[in-house]
Biopython code that builds the backbone (N, CA, C, O; Angstrom):
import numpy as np
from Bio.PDB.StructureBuilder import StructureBuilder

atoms = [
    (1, "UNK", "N", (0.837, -1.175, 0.000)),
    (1, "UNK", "CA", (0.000, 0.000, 0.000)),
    (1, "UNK", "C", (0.885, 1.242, 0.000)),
    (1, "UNK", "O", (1.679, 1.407, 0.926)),
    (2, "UNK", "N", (0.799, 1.993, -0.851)),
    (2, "UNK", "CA", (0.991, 3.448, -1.215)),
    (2, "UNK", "C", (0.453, 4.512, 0.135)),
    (2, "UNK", "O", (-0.702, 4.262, 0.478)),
    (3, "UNK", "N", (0.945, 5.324, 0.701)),
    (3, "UNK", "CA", (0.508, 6.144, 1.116)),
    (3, "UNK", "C", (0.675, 7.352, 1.083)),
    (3, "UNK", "O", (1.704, 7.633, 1.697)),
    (4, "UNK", "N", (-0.042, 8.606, 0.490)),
    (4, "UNK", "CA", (0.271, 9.652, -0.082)),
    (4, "UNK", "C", (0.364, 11.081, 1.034)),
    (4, "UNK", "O", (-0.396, 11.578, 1.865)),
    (5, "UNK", "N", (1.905, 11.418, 0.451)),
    (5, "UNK", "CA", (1.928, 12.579, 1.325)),
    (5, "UNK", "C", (2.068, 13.817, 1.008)),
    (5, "UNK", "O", (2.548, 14.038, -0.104)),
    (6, "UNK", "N", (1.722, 14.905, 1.822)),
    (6, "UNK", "CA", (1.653, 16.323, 1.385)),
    (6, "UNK", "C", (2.632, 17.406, 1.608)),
    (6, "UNK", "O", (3.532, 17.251, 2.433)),
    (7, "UNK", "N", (2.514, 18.475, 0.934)),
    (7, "UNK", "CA", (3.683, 19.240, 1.539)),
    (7, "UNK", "C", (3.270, 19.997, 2.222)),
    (7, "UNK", "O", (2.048, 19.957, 2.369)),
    (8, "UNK", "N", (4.039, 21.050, 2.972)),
    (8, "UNK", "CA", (3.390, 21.998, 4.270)),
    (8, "UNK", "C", (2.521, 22.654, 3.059)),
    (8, "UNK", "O", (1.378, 22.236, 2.874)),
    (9, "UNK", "N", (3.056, 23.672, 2.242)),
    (9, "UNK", "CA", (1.719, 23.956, 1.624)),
    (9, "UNK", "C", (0.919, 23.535, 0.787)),
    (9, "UNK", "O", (0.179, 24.284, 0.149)),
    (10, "UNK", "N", (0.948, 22.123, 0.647)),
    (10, "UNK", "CA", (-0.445, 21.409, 0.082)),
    (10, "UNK", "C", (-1.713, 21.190, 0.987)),
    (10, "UNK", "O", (-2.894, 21.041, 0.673)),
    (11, "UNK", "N", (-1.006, 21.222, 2.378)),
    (11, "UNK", "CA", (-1.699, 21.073, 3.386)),
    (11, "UNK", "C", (-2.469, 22.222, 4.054)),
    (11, "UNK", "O", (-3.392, 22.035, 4.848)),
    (12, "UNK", "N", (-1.964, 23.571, 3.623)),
    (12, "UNK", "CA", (-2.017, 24.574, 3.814)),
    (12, "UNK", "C", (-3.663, 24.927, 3.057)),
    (12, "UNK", "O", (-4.751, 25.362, 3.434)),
    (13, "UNK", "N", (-3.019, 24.422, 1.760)),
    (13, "UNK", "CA", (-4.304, 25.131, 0.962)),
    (13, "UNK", "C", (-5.536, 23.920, 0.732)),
    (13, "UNK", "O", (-6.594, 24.108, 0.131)),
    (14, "UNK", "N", (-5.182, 22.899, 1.247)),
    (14, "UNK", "CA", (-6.240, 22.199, 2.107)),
    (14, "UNK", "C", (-7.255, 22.493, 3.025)),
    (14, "UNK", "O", (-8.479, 22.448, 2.905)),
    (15, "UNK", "N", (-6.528, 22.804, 3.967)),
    (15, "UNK", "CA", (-6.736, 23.185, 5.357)),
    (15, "UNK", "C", (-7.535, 25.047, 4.884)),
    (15, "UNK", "O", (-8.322, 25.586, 5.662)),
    (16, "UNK", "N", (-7.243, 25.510, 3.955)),
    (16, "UNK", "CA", (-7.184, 26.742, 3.725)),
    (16, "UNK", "C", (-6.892, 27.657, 4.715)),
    (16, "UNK", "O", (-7.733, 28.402, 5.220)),
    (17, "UNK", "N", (-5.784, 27.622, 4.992)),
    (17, "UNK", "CA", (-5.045, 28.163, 6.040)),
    (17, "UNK", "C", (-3.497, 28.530, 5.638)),
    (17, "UNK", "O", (-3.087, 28.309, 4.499)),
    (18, "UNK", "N", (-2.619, 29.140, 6.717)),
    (18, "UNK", "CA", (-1.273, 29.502, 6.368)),
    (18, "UNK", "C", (-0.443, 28.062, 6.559)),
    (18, "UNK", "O", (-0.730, 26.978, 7.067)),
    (19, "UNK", "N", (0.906, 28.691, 5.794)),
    (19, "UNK", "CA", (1.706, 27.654, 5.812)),
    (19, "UNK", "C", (2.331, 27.388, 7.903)),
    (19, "UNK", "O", (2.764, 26.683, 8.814)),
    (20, "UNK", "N", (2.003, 28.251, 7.554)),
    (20, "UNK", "CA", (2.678, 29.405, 9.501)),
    (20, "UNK", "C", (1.647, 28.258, 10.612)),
    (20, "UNK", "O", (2.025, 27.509, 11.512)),
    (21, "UNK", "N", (0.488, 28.487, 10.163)),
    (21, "UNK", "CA", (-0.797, 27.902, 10.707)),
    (21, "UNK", "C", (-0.177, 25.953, 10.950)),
    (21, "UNK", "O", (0.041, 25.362, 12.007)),
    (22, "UNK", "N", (-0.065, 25.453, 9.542)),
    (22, "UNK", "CA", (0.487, 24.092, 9.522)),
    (22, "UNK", "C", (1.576, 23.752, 10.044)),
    (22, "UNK", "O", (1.669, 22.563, 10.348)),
    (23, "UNK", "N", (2.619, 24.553, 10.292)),
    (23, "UNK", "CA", (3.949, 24.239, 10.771)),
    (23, "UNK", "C", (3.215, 24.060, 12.891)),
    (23, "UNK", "O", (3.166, 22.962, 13.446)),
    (24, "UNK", "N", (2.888, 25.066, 13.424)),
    (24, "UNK", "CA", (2.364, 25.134, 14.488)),
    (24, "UNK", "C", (1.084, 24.131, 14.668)),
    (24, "UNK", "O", (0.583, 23.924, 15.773)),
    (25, "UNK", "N", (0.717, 23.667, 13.731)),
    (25, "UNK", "CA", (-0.261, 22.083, 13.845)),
    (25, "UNK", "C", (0.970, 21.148, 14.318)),
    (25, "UNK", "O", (1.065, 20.812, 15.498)),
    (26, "UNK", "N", (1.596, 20.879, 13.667)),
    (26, "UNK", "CA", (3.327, 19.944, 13.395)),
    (26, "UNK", "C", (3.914, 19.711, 14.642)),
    (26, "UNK", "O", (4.142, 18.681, 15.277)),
    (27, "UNK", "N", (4.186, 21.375, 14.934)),
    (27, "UNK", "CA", (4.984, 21.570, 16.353)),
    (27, "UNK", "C", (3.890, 21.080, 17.488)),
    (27, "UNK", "O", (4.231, 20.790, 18.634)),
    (28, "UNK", "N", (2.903, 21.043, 17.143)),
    (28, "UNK", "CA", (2.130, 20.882, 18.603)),
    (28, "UNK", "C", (1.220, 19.337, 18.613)),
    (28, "UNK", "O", (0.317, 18.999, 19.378)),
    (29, "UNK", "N", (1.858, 18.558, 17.428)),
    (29, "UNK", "CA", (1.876, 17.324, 17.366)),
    (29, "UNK", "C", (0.527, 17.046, 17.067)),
    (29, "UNK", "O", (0.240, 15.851, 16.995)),
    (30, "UNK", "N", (-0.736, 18.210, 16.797)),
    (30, "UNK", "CA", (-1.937, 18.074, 16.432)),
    (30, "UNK", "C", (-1.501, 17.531, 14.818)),
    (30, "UNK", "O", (-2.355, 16.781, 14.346)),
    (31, "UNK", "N", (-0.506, 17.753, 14.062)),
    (31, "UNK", "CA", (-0.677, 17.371, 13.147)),
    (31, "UNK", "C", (0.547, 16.960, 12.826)),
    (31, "UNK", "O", (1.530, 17.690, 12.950)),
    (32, "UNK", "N", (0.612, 15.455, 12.274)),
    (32, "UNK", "CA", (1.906, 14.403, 12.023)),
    (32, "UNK", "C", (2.642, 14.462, 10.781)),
    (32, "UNK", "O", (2.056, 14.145, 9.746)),
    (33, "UNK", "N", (4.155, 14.916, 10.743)),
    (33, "UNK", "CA", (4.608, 14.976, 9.694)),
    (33, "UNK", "C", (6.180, 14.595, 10.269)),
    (33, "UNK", "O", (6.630, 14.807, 11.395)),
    (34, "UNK", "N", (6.977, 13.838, 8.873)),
    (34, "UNK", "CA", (8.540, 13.874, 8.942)),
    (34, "UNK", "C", (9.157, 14.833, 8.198)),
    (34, "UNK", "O", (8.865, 15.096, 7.032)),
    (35, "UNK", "N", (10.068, 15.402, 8.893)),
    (35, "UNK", "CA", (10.853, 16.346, 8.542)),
    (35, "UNK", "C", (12.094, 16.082, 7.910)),
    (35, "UNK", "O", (13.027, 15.600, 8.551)),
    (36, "UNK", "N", (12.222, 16.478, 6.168)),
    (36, "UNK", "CA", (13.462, 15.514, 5.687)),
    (36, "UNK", "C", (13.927, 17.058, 5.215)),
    (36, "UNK", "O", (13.435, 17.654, 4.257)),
    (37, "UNK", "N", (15.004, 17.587, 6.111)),
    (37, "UNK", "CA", (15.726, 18.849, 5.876)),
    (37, "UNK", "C", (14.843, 19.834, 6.566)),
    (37, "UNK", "O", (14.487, 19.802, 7.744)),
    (38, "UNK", "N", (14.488, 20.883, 5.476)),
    (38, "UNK", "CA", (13.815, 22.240, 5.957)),
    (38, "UNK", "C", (12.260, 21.424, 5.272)),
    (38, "UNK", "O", (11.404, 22.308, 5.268)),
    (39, "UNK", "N", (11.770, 20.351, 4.827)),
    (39, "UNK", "CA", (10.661, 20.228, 4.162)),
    (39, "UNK", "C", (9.557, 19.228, 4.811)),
    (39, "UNK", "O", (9.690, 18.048, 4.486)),
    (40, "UNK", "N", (8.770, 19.461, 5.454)),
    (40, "UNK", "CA", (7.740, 18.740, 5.627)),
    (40, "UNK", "C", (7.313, 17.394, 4.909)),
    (40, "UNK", "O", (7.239, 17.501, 3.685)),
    (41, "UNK", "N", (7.035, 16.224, 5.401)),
    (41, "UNK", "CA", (6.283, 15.432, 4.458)),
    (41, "UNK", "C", (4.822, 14.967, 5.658)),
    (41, "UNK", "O", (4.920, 14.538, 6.808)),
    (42, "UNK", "N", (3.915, 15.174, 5.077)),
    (42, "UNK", "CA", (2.474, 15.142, 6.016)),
    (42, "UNK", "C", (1.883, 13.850, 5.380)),
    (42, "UNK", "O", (1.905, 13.946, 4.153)),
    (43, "UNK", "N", (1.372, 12.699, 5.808)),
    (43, "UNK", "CA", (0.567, 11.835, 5.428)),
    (43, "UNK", "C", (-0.726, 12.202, 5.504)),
    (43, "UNK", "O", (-1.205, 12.571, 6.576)),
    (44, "UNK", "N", (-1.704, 12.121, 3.963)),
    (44, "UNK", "CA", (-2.475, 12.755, 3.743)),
    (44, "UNK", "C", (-3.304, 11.918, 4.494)),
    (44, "UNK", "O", (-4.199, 12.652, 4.075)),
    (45, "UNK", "N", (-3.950, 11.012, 5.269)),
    (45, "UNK", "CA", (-4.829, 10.241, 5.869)),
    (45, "UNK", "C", (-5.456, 11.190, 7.200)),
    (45, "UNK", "O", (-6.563, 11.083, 7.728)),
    (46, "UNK", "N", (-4.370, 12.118, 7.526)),
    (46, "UNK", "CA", (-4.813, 12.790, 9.171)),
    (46, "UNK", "C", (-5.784, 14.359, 8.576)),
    (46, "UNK", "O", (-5.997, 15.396, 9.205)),
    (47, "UNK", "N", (-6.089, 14.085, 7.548)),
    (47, "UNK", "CA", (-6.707, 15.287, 6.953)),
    (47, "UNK", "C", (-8.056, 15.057, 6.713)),
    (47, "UNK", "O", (-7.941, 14.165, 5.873)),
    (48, "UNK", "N", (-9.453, 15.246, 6.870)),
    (48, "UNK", "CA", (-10.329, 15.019, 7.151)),
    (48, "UNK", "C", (-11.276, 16.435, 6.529)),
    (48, "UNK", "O", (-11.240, 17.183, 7.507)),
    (49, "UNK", "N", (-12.047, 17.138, 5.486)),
    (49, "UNK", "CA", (-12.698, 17.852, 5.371)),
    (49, "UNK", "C", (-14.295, 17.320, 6.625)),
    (49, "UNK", "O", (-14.986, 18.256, 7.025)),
    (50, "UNK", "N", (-14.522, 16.448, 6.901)),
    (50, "UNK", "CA", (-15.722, 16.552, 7.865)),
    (50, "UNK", "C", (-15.482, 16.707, 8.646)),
    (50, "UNK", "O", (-16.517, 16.711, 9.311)),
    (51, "UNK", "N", (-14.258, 16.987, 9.567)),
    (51, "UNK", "CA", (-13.985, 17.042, 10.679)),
    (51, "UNK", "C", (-13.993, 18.893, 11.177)),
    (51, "UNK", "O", (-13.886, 19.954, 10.561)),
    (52, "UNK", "N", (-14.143, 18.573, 12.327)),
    (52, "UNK", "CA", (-14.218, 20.079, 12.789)),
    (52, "UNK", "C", (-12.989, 21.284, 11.741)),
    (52, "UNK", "O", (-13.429, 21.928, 10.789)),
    (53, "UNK", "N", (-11.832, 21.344, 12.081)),
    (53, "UNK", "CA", (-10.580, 22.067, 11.671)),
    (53, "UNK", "C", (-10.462, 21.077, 10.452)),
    (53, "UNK", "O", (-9.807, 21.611, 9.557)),
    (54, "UNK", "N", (-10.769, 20.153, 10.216)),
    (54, "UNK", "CA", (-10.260, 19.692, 8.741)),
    (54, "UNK", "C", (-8.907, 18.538, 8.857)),
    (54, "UNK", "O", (-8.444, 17.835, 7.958)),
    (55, "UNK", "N", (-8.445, 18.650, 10.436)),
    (55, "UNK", "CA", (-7.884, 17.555, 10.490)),
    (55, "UNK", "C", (-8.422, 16.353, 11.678)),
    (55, "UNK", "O", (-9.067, 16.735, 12.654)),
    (56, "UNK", "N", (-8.206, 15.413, 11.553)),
    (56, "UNK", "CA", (-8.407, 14.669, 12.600)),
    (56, "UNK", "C", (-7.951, 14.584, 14.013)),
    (56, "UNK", "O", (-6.805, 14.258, 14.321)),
    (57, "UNK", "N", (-8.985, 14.920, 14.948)),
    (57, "UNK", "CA", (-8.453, 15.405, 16.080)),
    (57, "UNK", "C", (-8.272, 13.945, 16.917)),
    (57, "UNK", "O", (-8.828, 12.874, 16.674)),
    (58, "UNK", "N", (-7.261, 14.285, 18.036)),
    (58, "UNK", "CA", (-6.735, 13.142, 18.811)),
    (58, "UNK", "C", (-5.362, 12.386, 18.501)),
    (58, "UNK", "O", (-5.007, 11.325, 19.015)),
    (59, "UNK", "N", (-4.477, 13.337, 17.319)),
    (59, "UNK", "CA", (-3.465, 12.915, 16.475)),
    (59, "UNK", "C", (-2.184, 12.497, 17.719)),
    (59, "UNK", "O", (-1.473, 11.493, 17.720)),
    (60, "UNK", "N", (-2.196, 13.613, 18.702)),
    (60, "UNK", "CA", (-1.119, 13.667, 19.754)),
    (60, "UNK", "C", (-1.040, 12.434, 21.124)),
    (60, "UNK", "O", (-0.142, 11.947, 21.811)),
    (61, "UNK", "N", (-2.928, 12.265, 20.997)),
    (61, "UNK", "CA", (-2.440, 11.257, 21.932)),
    (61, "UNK", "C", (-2.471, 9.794, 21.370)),
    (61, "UNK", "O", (-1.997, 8.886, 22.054)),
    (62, "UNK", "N", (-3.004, 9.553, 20.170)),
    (62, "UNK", "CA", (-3.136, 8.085, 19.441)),
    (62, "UNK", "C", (-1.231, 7.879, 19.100)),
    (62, "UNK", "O", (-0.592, 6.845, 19.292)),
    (63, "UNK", "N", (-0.821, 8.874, 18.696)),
    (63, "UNK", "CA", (1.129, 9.167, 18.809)),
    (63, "UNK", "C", (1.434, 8.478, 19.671)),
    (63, "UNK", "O", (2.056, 7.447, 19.417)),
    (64, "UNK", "N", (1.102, 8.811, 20.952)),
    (64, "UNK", "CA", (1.825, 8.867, 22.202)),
    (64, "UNK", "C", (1.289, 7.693, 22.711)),
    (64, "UNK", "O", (1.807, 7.610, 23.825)),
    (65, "UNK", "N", (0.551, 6.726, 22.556)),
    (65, "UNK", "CA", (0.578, 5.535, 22.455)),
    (65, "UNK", "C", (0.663, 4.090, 21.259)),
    (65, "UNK", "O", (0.812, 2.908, 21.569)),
    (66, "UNK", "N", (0.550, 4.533, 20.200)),
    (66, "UNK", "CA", (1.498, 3.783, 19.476)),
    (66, "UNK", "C", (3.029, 3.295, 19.539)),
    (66, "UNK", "O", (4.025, 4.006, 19.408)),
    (67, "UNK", "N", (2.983, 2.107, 19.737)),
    (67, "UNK", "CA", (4.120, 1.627, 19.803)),
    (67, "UNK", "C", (5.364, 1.717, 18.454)),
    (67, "UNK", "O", (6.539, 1.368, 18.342)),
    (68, "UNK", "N", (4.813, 2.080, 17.972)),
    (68, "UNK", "CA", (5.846, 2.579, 16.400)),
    (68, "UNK", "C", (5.776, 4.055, 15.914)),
    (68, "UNK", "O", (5.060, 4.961, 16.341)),
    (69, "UNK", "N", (6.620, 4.070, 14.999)),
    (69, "UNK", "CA", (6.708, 5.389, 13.971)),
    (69, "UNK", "C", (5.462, 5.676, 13.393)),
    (69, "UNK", "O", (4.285, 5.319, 13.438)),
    (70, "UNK", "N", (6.420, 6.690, 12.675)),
    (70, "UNK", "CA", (4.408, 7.102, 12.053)),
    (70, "UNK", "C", (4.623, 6.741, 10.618)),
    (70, "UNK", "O", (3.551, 6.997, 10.071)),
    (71, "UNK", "N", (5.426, 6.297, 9.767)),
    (71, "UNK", "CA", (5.329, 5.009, 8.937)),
    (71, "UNK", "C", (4.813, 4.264, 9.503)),
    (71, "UNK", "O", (3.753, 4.285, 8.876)),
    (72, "UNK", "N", (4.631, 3.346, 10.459)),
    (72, "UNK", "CA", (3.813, 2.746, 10.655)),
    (72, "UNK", "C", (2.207, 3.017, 11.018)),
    (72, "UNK", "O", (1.190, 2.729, 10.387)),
    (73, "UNK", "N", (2.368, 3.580, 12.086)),
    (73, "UNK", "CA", (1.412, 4.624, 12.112)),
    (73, "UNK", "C", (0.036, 4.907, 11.332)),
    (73, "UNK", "O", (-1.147, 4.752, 11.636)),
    (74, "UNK", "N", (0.636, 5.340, 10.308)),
    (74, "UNK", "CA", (0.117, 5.630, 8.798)),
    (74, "UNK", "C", (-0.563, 5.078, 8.357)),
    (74, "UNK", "O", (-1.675, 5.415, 7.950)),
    (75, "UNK", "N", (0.422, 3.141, 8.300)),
    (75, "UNK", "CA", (-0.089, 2.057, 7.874)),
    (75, "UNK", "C", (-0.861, 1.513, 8.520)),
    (75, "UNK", "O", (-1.458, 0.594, 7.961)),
    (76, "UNK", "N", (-1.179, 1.789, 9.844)),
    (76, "UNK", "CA", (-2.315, 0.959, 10.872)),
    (76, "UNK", "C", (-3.360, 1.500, 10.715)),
    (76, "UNK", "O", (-4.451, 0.943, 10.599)),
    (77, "UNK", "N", (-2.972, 3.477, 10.679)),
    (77, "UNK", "CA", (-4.709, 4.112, 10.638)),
    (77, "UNK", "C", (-5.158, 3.761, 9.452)),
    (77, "UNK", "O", (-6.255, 4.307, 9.332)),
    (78, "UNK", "N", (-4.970, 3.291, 8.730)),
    (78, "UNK", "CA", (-5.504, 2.916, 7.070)),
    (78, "UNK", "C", (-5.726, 1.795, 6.957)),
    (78, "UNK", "O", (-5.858, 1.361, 5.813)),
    (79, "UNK", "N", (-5.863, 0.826, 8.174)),
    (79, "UNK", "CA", (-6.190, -0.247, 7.889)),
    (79, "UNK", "C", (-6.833, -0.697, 8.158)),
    (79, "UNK", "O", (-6.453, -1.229, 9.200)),
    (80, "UNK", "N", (-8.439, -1.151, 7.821)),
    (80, "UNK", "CA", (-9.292, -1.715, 8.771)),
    (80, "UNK", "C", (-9.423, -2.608, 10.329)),
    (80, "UNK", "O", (-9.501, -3.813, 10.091)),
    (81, "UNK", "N", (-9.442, -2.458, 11.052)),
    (81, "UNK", "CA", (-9.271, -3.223, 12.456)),
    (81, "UNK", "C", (-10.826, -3.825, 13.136)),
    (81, "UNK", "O", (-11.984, -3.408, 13.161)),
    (82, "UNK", "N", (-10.414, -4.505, 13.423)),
    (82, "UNK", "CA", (-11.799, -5.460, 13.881)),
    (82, "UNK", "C", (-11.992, -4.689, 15.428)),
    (82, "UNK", "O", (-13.193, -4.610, 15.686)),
    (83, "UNK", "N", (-11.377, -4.275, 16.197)),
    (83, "UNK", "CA", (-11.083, -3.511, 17.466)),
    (83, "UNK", "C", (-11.557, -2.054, 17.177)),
    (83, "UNK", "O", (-11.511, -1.164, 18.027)),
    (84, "UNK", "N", (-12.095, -1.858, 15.688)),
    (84, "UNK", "CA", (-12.878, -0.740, 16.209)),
    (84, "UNK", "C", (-13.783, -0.624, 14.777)),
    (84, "UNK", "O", (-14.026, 0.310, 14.014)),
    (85, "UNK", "N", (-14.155, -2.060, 14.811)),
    (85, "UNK", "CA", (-15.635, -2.782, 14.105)),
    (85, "UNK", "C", (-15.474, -2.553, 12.181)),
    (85, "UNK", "O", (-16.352, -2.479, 11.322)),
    (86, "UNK", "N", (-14.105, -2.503, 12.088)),
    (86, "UNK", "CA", (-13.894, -3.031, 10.809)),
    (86, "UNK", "C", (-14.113, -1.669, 10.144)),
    (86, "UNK", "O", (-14.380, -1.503, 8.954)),
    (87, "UNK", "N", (-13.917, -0.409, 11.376)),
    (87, "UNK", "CA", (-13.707, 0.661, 10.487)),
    (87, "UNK", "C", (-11.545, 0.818, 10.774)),
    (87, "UNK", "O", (-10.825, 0.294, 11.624)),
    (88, "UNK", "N", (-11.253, 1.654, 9.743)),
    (88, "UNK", "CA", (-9.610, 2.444, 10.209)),
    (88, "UNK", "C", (-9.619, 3.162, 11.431)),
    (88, "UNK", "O", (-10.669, 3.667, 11.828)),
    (89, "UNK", "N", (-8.586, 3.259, 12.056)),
    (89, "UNK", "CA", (-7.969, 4.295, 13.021)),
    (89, "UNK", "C", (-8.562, 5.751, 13.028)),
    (89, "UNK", "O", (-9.055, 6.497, 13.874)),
    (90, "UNK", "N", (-8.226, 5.811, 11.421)),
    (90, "UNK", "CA", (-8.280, 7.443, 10.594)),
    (90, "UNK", "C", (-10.011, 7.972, 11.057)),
    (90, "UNK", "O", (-10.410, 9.024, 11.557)),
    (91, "UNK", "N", (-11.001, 6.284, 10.479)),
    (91, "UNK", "CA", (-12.326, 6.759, 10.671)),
    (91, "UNK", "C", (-12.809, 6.707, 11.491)),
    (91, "UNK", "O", (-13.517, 7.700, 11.659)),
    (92, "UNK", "N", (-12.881, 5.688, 12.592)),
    (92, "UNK", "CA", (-13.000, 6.093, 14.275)),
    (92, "UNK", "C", (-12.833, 7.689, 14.647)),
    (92, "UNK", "O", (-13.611, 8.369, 15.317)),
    (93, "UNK", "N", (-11.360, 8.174, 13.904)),
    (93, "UNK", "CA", (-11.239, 9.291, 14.905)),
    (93, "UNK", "C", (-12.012, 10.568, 13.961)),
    (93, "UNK", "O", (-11.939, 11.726, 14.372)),
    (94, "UNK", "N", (-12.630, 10.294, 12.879)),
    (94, "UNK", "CA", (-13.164, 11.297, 12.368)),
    (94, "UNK", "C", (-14.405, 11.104, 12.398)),
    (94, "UNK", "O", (-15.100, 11.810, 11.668)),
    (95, "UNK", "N", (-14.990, 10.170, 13.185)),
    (95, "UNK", "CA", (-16.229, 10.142, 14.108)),
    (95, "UNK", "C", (-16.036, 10.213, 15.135)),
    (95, "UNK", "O", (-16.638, 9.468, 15.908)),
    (96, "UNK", "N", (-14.895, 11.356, 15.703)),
    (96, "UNK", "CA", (-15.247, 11.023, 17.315)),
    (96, "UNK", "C", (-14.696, 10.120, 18.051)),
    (96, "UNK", "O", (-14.514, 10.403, 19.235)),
    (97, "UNK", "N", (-14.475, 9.409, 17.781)),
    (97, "UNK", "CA", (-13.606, 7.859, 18.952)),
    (97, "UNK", "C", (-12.384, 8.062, 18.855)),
    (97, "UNK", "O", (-11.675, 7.408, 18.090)),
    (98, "UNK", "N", (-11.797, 9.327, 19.879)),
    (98, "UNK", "CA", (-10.949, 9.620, 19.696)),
    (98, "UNK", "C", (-10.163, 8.615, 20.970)),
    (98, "UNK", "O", (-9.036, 8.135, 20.843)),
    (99, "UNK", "N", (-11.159, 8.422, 22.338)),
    (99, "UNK", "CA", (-10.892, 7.444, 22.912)),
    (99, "UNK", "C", (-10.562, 6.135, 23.067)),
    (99, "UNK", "O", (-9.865, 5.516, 23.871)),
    (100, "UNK", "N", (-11.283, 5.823, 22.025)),
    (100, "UNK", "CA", (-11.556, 4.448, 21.649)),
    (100, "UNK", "C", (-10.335, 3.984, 20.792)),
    (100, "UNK", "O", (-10.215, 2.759, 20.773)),
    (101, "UNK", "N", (-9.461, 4.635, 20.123)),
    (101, "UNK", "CA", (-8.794, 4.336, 19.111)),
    (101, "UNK", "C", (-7.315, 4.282, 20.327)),
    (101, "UNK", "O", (-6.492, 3.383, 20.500)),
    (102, "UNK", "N", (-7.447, 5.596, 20.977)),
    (102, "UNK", "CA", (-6.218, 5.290, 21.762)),
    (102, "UNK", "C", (-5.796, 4.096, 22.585)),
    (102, "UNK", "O", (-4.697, 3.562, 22.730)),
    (103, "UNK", "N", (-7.431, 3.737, 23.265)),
    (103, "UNK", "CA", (-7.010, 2.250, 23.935)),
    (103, "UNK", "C", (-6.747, 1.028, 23.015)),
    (103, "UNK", "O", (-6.143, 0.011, 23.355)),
    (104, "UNK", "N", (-7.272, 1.270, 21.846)),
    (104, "UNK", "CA", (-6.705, 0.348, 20.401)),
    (104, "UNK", "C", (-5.237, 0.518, 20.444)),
    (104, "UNK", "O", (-4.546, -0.449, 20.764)),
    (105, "UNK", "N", (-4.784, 1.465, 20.200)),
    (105, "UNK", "CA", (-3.181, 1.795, 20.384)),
    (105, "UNK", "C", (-2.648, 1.314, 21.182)),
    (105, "UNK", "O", (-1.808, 0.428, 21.025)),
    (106, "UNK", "N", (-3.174, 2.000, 22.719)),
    (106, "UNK", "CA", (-2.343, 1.510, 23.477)),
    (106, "UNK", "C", (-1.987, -0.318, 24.080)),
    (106, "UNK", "O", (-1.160, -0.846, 24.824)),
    (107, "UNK", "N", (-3.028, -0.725, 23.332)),
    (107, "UNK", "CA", (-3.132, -2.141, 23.446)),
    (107, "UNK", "C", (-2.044, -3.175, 22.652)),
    (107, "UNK", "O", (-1.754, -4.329, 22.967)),
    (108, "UNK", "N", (-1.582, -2.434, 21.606)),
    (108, "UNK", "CA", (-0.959, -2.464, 20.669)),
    (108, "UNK", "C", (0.799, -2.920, 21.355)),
    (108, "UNK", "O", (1.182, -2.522, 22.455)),
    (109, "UNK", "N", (1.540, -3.692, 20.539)),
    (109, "UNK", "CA", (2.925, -3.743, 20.886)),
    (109, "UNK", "C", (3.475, -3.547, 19.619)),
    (109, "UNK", "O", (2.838, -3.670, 18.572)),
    (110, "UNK", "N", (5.111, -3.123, 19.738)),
    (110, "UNK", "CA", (5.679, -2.991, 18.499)),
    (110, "UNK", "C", (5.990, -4.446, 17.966)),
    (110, "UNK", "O", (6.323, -4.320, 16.788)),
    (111, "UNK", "N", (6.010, -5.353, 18.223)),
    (111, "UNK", "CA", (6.158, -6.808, 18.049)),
    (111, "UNK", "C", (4.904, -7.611, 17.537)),
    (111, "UNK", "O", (4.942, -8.681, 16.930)),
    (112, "UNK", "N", (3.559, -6.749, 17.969)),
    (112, "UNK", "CA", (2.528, -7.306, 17.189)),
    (112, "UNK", "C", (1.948, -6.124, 16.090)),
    (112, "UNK", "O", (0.926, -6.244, 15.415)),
    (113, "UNK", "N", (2.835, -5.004, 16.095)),
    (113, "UNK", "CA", (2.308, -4.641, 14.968)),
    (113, "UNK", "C", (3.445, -4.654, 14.289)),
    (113, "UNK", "O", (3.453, -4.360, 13.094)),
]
sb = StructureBuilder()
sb.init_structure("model")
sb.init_model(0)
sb.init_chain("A")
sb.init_seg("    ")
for serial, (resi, resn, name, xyz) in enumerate(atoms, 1):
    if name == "N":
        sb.init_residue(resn, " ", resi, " ")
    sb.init_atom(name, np.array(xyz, "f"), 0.0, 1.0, " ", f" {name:<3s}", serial, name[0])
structure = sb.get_structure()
C-alpha cells in the first residue's frame, strides 16, 4: 500500500489556512509529519474535510501511544481493524472515537504490529 503525502503547503491550501498555521499544527503534534531537511512530508490520511478544523483530532495522543513510527502509524490508521468494528484508526477518529482508538493503540505492541 501506497501512502500519499503532502507538503506543508499542500496542506495549507487544504486546510485553507497559512503555511505558519500548519507548521504550528506539526509543532504541537496536532498534526503528524517527517521532517526531511527544511521540508515537511504530512501523510495525507490525518486530513479530514468533515472534521471540525479539517484535520483529525486526537493525532497527539493516538502518537503517544502507538508503539511505532508514524510510517507505521500511517499504515495501521488505514487499515481496517476489527477492534474498532472493521472501520480504520483514521475513521473512528473522524467520528469522534478519539478514545476508543487510543485504547486500540495503546493495546498495541511494536512486536505485534
Amino acid at each position: 500500500m501506497e501512502l500519499a503525502s503532502l507538503t506543508r503547503s499542500d496542506a495549507a491550501a487544504l486546510l485553507g489556512t497559512s503555511e505558519q498555521a500548519v507548521t504550528d499544527l506539526l509543532e504541537a503534534r496536532r498534526l503528524l509529519g517527517l521532517k526531511q531537511g527544511r521540508r515537511w512530508l504530512i501523510p495525507a490520511w490525518q486530513l479530514n474535510a468533515e472534521t471540525e478544523r479539517g484535520v483529525l483530532p486526537g493525532l497527539d495522543r493516538v502518537a503517544a501511544h502507538f508503539p511505532g513510527g508514524l510510517v507505521a502509524l500511517s499504515s495501521w490508521a488505514t487499515t481496517a481493524s476489527p477492534d474498532l468494528d472493521g472501520h480504520t484508526p483514521a475513521q473512528a477518529l473522524a467520528r469522534g472515537a478519539v478514545d476508543r482508538v487510543v485504547s486500540v493503540a495503546r493495546s498495541l505492541s511494536a512486536a505485534g504490529w
